[in-house]
Rosetta silent file (secondary structure, phi, psi, omega in degrees, C-alpha in Angstrom):
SEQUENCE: XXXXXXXXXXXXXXXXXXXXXXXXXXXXXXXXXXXXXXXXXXXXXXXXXXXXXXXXXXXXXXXXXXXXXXXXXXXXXXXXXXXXXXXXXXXXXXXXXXXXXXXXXXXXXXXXXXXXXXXXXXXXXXXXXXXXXXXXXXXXXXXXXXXXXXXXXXXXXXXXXXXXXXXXXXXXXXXXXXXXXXXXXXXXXXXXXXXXXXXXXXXXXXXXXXXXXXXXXXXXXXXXXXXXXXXXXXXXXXXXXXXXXXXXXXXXXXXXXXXXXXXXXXXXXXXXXXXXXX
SCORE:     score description
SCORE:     0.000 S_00000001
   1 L     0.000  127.931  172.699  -20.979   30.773  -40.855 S_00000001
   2 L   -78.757  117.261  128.370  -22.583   32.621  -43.639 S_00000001
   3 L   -73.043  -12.017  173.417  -22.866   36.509  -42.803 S_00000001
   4 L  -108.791 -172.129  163.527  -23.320   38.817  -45.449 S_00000001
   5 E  -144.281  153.731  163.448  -26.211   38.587  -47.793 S_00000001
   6 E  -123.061  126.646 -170.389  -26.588   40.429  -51.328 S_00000001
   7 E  -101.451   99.968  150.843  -29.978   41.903  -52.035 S_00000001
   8 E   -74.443  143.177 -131.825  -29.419   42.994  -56.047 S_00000001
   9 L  -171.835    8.842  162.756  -32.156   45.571  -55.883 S_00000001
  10 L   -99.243   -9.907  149.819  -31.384   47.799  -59.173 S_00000001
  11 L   -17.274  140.549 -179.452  -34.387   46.664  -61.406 S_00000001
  12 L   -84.011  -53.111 -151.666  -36.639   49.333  -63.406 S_00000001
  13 L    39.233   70.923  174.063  -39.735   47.047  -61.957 S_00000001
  14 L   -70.353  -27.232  169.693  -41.317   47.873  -65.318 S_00000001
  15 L   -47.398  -13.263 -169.545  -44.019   45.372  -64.476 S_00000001
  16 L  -133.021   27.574  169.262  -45.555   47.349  -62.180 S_00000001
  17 L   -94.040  146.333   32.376  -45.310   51.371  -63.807 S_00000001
  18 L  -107.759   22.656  164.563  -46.405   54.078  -63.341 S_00000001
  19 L   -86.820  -10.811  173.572  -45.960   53.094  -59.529 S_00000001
  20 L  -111.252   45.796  173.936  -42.122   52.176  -59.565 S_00000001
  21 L   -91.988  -23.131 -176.428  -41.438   55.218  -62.161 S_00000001
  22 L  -142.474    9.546  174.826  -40.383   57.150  -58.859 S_00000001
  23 L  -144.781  125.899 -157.716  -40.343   54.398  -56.369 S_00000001
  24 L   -59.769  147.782  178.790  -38.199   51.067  -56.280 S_00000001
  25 H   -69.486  -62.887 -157.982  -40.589   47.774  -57.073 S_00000001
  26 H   -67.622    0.134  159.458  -38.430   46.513  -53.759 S_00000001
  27 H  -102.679    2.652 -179.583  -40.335   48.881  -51.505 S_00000001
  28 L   -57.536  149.418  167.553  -43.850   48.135  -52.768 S_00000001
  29 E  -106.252  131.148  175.206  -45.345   46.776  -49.522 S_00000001
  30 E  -111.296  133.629 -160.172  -47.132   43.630  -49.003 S_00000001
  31 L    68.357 -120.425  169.479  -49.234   45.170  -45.809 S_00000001
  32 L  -130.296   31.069 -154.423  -47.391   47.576  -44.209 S_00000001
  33 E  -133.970  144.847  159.453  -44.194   45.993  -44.458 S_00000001
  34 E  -114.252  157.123 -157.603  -41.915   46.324  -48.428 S_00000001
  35 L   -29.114  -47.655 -173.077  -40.774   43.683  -50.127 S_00000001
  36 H   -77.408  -18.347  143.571  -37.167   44.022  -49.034 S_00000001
  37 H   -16.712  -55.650 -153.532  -38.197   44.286  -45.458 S_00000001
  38 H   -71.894  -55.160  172.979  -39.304   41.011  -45.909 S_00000001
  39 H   -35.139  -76.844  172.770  -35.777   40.002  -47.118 S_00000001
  40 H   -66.937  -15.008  139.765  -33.640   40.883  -44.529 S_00000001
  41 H   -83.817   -4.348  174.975  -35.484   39.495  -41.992 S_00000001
  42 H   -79.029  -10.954 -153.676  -35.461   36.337  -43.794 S_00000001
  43 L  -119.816  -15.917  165.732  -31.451   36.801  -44.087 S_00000001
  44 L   -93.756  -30.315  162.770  -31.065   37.799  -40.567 S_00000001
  45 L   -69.733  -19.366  164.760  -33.085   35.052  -38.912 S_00000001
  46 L   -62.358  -46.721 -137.321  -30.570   33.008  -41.002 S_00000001
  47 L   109.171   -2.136  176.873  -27.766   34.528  -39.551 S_00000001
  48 L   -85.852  130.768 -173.382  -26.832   37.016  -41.488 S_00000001
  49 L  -137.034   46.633 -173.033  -26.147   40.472  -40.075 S_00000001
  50 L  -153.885   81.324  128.419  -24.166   42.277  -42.858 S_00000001
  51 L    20.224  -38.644 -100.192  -26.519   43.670  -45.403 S_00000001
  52 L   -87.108  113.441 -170.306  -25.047   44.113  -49.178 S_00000001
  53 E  -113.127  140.321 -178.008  -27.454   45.924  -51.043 S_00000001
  54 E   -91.692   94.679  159.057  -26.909   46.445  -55.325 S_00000001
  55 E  -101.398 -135.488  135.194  -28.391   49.702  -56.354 S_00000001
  56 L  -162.975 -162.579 -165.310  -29.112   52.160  -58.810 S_00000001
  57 L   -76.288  162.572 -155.190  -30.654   55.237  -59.593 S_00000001
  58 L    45.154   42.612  171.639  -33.981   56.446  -57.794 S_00000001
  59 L  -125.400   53.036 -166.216  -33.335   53.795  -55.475 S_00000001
  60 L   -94.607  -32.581 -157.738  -32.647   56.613  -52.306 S_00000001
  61 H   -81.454  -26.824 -173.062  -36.251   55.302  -50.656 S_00000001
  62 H   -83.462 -126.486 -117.863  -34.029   51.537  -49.677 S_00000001
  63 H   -35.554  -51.948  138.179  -31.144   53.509  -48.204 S_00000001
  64 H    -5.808  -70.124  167.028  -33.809   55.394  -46.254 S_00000001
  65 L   -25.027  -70.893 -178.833  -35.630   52.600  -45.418 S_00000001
  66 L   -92.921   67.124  161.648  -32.648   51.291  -43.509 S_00000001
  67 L  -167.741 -179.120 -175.921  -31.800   54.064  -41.398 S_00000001
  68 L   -77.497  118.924  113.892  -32.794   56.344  -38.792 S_00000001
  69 L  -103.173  139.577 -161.610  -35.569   58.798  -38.873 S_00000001
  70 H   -92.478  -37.737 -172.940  -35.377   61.085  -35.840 S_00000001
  71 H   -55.172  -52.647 -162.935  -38.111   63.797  -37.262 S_00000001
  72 H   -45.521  -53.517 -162.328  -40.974   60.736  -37.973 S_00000001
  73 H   -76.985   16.334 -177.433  -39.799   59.034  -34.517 S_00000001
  74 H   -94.680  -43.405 -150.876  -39.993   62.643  -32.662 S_00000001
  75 H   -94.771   -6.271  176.581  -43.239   62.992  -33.807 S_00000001
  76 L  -109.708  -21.886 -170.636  -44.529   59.313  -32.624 S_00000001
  77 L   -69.589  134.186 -164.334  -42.621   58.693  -29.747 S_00000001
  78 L    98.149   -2.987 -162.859  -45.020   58.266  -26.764 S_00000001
  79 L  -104.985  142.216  154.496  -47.687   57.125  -29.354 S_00000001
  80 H   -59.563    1.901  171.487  -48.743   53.446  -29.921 S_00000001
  81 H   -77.073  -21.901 -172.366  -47.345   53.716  -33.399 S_00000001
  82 H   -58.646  -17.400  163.519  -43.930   53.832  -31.958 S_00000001
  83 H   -32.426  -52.293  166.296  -44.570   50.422  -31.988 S_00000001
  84 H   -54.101    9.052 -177.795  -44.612   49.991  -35.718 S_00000001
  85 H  -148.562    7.068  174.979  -41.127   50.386  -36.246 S_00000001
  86 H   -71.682  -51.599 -153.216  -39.618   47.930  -33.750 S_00000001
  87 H   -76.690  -19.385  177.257  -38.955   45.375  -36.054 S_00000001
  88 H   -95.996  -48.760  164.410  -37.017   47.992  -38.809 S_00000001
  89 H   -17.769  -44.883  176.910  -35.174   49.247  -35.519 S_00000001
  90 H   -65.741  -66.501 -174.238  -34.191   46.199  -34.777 S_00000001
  91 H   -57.770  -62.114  171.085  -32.371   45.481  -38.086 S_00000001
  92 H   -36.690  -14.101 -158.086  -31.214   48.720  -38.275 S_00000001
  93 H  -116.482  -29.098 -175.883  -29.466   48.326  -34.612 S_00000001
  94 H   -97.988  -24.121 -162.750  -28.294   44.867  -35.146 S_00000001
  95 L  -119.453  154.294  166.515  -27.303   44.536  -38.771 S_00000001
  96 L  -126.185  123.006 -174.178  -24.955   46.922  -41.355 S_00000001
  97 L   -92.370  108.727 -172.980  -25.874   48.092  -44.531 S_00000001
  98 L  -114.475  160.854 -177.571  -23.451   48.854  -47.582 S_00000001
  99 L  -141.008 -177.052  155.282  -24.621   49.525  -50.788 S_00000001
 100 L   172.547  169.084 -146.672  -22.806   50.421  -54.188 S_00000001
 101 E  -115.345  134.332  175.979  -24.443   50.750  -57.595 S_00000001
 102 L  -114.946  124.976  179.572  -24.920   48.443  -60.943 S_00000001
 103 L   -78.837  -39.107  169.940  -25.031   51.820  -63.035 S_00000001
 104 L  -111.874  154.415  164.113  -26.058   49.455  -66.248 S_00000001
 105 L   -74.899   58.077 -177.406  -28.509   46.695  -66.582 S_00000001
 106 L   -91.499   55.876  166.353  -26.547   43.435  -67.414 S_00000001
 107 H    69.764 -172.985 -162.865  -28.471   41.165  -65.786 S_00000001
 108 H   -84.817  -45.780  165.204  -27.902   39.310  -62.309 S_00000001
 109 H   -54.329  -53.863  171.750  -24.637   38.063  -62.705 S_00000001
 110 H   -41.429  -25.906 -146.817  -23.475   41.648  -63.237 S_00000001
 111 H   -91.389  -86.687  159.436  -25.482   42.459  -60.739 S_00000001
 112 H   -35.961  -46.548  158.495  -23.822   40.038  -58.452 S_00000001
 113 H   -56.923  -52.889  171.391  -20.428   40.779  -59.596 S_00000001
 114 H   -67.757    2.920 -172.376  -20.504   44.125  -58.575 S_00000001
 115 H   -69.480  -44.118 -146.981  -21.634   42.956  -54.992 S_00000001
 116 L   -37.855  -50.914  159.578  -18.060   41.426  -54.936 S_00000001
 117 L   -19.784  -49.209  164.149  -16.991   44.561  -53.316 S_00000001
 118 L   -68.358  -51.529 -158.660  -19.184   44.117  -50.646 S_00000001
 119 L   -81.473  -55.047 -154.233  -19.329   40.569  -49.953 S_00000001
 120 L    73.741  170.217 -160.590  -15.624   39.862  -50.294 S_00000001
 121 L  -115.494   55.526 -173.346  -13.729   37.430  -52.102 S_00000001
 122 L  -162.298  -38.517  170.004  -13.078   34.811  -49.863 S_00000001
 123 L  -115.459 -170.720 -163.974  -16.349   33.469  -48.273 S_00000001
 124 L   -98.236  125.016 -177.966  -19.617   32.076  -49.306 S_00000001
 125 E  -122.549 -168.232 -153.351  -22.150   34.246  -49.095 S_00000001
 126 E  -110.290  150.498  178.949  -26.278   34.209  -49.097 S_00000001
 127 E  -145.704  105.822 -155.323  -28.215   36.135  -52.168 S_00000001
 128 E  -110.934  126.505  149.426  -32.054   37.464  -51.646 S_00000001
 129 L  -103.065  112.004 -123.602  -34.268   38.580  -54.276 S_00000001
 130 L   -78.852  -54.907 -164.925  -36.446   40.629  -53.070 S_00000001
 131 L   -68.654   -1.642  170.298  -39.362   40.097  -55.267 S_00000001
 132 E  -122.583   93.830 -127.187  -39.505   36.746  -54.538 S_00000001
 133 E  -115.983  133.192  169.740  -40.981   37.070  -50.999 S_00000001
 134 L  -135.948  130.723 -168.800  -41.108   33.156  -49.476 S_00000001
 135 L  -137.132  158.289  172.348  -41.793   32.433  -46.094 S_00000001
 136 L  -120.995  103.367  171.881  -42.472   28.745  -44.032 S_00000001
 137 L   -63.495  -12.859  147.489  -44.948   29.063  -41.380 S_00000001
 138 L  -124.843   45.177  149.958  -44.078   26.102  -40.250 S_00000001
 139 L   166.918 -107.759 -178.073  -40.797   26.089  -39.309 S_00000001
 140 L   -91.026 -158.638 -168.881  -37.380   27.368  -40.574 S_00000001
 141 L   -84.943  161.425  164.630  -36.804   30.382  -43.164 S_00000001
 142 H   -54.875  -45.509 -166.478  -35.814   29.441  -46.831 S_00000001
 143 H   -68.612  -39.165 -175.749  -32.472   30.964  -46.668 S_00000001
 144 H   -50.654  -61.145  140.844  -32.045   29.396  -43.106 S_00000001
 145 H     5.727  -70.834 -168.713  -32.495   26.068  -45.206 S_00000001
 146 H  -103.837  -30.368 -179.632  -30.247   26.085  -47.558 S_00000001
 147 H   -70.600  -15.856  161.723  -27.465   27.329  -45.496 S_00000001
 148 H   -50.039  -25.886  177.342  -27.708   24.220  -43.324 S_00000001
 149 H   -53.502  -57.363 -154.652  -27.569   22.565  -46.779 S_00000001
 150 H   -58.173  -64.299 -177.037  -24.449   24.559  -47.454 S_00000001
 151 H   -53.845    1.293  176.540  -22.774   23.804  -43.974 S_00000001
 152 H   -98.256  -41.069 -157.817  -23.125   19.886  -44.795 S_00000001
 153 H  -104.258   12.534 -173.550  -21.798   19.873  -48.354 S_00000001
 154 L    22.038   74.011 -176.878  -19.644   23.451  -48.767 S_00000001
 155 L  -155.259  174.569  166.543  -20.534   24.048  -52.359 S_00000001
 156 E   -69.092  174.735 -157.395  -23.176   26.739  -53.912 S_00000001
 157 E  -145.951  144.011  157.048  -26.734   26.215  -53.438 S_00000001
 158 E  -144.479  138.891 -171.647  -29.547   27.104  -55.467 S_00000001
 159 E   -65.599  159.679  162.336  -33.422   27.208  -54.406 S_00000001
 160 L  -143.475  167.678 -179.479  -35.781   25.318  -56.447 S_00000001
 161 E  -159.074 -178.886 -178.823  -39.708   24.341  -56.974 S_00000001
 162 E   -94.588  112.767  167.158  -41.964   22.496  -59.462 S_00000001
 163 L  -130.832  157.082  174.643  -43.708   25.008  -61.880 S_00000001
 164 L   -44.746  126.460  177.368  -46.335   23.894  -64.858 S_00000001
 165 H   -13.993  -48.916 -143.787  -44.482   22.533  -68.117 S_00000001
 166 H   -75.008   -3.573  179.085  -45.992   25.767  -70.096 S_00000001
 167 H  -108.755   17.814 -171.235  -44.127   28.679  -67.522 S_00000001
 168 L   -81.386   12.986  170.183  -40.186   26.574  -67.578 S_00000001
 169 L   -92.946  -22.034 -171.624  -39.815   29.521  -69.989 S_00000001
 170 L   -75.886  -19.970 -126.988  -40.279   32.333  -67.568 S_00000001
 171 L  -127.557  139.943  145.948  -37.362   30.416  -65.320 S_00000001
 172 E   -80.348  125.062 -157.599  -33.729   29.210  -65.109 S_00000001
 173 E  -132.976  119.779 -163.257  -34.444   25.580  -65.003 S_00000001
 174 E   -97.759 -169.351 -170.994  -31.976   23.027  -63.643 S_00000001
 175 E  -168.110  142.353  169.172  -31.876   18.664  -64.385 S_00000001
 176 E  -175.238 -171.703  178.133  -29.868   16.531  -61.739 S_00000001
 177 E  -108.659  138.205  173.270  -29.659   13.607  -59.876 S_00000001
 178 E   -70.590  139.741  152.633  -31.531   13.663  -56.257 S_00000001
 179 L  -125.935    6.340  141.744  -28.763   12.681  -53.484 S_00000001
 180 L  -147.708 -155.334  175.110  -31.257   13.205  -50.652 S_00000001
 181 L   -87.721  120.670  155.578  -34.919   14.511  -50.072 S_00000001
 182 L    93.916  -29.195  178.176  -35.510   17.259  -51.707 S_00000001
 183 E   -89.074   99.933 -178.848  -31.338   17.979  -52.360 S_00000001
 184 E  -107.839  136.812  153.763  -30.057   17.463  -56.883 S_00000001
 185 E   -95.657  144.327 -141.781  -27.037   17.656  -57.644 S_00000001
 186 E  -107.470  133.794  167.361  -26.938   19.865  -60.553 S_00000001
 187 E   -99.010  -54.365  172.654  -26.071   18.629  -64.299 S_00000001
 188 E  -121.931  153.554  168.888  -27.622   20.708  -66.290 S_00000001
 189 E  -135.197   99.294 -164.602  -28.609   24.090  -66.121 S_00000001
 190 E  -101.359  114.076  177.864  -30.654   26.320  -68.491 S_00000001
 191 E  -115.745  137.015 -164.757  -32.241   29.828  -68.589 S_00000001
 192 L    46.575   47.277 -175.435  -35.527   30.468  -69.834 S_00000001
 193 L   -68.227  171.846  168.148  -35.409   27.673  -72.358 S_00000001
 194 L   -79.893  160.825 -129.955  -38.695   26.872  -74.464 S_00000001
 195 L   -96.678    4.889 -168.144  -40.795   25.349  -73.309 S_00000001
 196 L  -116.588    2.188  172.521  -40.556   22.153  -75.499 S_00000001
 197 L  -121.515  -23.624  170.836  -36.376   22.038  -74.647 S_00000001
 198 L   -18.920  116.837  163.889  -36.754   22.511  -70.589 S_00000001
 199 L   -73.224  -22.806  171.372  -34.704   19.706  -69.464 S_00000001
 200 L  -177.323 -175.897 -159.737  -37.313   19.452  -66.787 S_00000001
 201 L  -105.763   74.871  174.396  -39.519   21.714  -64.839 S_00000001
 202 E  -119.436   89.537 -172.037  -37.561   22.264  -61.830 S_00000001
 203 E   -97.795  152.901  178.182  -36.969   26.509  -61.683 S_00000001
 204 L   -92.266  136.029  143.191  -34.607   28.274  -59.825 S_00000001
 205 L  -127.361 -178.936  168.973  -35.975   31.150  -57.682 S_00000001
 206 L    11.149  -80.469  -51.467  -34.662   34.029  -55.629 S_00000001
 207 L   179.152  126.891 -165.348  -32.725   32.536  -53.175 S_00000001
 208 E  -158.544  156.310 -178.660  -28.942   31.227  -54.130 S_00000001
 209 E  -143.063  127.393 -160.309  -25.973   30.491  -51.322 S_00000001
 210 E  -145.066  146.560  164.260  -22.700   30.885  -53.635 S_00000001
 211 L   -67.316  169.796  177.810  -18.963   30.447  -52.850 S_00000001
 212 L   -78.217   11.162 -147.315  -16.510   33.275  -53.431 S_00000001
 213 H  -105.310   14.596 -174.428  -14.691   31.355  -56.519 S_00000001
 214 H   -78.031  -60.160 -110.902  -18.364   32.533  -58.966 S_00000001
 215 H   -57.327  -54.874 -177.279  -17.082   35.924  -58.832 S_00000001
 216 H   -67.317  -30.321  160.148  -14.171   34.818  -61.311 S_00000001
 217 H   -52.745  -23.725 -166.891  -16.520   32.499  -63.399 S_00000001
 218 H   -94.872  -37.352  178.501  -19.012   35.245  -63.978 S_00000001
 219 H   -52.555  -23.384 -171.636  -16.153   37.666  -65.252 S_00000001
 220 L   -99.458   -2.096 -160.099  -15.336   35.124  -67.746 S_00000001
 221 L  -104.784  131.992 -177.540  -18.541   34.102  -68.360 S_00000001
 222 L   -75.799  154.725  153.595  -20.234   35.747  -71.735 S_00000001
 223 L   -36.548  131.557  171.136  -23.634   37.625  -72.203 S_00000001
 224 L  -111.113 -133.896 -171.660  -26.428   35.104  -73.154 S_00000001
 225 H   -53.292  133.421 -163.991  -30.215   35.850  -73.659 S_00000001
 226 H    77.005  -22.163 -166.249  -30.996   39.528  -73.972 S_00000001
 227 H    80.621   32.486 -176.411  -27.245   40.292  -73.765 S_00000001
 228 L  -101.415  132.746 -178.215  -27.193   39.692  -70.030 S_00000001
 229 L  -104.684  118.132  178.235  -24.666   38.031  -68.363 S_00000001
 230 L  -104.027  148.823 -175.857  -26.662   35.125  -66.273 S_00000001
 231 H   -76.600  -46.512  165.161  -25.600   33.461  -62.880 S_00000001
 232 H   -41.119  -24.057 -178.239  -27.389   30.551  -64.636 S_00000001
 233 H  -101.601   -5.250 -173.646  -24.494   29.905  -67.137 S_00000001
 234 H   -74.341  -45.529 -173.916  -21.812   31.024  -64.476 S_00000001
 235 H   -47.314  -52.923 -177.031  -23.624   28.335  -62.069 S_00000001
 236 H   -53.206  -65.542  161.701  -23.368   25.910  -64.770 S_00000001
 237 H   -19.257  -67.404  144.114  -19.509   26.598  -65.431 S_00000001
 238 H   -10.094  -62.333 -154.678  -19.538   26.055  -61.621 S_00000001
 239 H   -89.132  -61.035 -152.107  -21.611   22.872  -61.255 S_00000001
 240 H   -75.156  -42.971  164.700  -19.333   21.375  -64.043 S_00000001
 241 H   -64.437  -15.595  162.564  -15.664   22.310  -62.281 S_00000001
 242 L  -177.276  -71.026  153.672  -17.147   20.826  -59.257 S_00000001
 243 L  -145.070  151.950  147.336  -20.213   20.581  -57.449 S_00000001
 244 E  -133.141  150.641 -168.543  -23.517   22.996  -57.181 S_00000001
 245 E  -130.059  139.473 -173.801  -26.598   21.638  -55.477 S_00000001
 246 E   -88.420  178.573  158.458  -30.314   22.634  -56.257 S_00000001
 247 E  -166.178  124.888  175.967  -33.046   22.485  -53.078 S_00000001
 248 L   -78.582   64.007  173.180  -36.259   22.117  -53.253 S_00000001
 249 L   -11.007  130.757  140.348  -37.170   24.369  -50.666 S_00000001
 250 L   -83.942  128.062 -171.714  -39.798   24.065  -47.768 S_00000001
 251 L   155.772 -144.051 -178.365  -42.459   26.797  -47.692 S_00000001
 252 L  -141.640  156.210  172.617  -44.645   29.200  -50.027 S_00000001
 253 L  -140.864  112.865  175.171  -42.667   31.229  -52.395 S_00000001
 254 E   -74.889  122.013  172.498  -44.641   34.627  -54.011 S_00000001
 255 E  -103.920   99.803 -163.446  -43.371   36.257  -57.348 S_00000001
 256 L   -80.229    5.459  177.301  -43.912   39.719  -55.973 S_00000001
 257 L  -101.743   -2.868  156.173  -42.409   40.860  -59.419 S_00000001
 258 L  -114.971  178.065 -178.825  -45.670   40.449  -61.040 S_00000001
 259 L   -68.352  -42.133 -156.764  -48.895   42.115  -60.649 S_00000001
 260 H   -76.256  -44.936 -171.657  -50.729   38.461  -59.720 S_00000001
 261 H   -78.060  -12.221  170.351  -48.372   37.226  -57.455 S_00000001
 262 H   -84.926  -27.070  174.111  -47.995   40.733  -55.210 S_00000001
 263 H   -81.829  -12.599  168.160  -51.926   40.134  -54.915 S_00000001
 264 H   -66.142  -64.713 -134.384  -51.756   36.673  -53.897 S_00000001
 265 H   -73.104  -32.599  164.897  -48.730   37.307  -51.749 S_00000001
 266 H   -42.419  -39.449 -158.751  -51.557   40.440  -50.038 S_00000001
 267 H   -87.771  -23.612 -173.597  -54.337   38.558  -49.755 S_00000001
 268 H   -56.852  -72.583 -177.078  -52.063   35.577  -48.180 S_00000001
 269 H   -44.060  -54.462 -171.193  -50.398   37.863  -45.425 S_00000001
 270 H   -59.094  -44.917 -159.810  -53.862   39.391  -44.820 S_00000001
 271 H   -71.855  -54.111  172.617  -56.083   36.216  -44.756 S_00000001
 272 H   -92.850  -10.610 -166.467  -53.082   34.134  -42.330 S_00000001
 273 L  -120.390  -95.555 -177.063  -50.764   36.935  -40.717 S_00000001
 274 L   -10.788  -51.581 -156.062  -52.633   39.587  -40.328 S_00000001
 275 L  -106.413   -5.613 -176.123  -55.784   38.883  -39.310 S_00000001
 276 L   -89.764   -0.282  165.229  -54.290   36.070  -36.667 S_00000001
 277 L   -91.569   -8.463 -163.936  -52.595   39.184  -34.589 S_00000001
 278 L   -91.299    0.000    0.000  -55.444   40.950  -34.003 S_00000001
C-alpha cells in the first residue's frame, strides 16, 4: 500500500505575480477551495494519509492551511459556514502533515530528493503537483489509477496525455512501447525537447508513483536544462536499469500554473461542480 504522498510546493509561481509575491501559487483557489486542497484529497481518496509537503520561504499560508484554527472556528461555530470547513477538517483529523524546506531552486528532482526525509527510503511513494489540478468525474482519481497500475507491475509510474506537436516543448515527453490500454513501457525519455526532436507527443504531467531506489539515481544524476536537476533524466536512468511505466491517465487534467488554464480549470468547477450542488 502506498501511504505517503510528496506535494513539492516551493515554486516562486512567477507566472502569476504580483498575486503569489506574498502568497504561494499552491493556495490560489479554484472556487473556494486552493489548489493544494485539491491535491490531498486526490492523494487521500487514493489512500494516502501521510502528507509530505516540500517548502520554502513565504510558504507559512500551506502549513496554516493544514491545521487548526480555533479563533475563525470560535467565531463560526453555530453558523452555517461551519459547514465550509468539513472537508479541510477532515484531512486535517485523518491525515499527518510534515514538511521540510528546498531552501534553493534546483528543480524537481531536488525538490524530490529532499522529500527523502519524509517519505523514507524504503517504499514507493505517490508525488502530487499541485498546479496540475486533474480530476475524473466519472469514476476513480488519477493518483488512485496509477497506484493500481503500480500494485500490478511494482515499478515507478508516470502520468501521461497527448498534447499538440507545437507545446512537446513546454513538457517532459516520453516514447515506449504500449503493453496494455493506455499503459508504455518507457524507452525514452526527454525534457522539454524542441519541438522538431520530441520523440513523440506523449507529456508527462503532475502525477508520478516512484520507488524508493530514485532517491540514489537523482543524487547521481547531473543538472540538465537551466541547471536543474530533472526527475526526467533520473526516470530515464531508472527506466533503463529496469522498468518505469508511463499511463495515460483517465480524466481532465488543468495546468493551474498558468494564467489560461487556472481560468479554464474556474470556469470548469463553476459550470459542472458548482452549480450542480446548489
Amino acid at each position: 500500500m502506498i501511504k505517503k504522498c510528496l506535494f513539492p510546493a516551493a515554486g516562486y509561481g512567477t507566472r502569476f505575480l504580483p498575486a503569489t509575491k506574498a502568497m504561494p501559487k499552491e493556495m490560489l483557489p479554484i472556487l473556494n477551495k486552493p489548489l493544494i486542497q485539491y491535491g490531498v484529497e486526490e492523494a487521500y481518496d487514493a489512500g494516502c494519509d501521510v502528507m509530505a509537503i516540500i517548502t520554502g520561504r513565504g510558504k507559512r499560508a500551506i502549513t496554516d492551511h493544514f491545521d487548526i484554527s480555533y479563533e475563525l472556528e470560535h467565531q463560526i461555530k453555530g453558523t452555517s459556514k461551519e459547514a465550509m470547513l468539513n472537508d479541510i477538517r477532515k484531512l486535517i483529523d485523518e491525515c499527518t502533515f510534515t514538511y521540510t524546506r528546498q531552501n534553493e531552486m534546483k528543480g524537481l528532482g531536488d525538490a524530490i530528493l529532499k522529500g527523502r526525509v519524509l517519505v523514507g527510503e524504503s517504499d514507493p511513494f505517490a508525488v502530487v503537483l499541485a498546479d496540475d489540478l486533474c480530476i475524473n468525474p466519472d469514476g476513480e482519481g488519477v493518483l488512485r489509477q496509477m497506484i493500481n497500475i503500480h500494485n500490478k507491475f511494482r515499478c515507478s509510474i508516470v502520468a501521461i496525455m497527448e498534447v499538440p506537436d507545437e507545446e512537446v516543448h513546454k513538457y517532459g515527453i516520453i516514447s515506449g512501447r504500449e503493453i496494455e490500454d493506455g499503459v508504455y513501457m518507457v524507452e525514452d525519455m526527454v525534457e522539454k525537447p524542441d519541438n522538431d526532436k520530441a520523440p513523440s507527443n506523449l507529456a508527462i504531467i503532475g502525477r508520478y508513483i516512484l520507488t524508493a531506489d530514485i532517491f540514489e539515481i537523482i543524487e547521481n544524476t547531473k543538472p540538465g536544462k537551466n541547471g536543474e536537476v530533472q526527475i526526467t533524466d533520473a526516470l530515464l536512468t531508472q527506466a533503463k536499469r529496469g522498468m518505469v511505466l508511463a499511463y495515460k491517465f483517465k480524466g481532465k487534467r488543468f495546468d493551474c500554473g498558468s494564467v489560461e488554464g487556472f481560468v479554464e480549470a474556474t470556469n470548469y468547477f463553476y459550470n459542472n461542480i458548482l452549480k450542480k450542488c446548489k
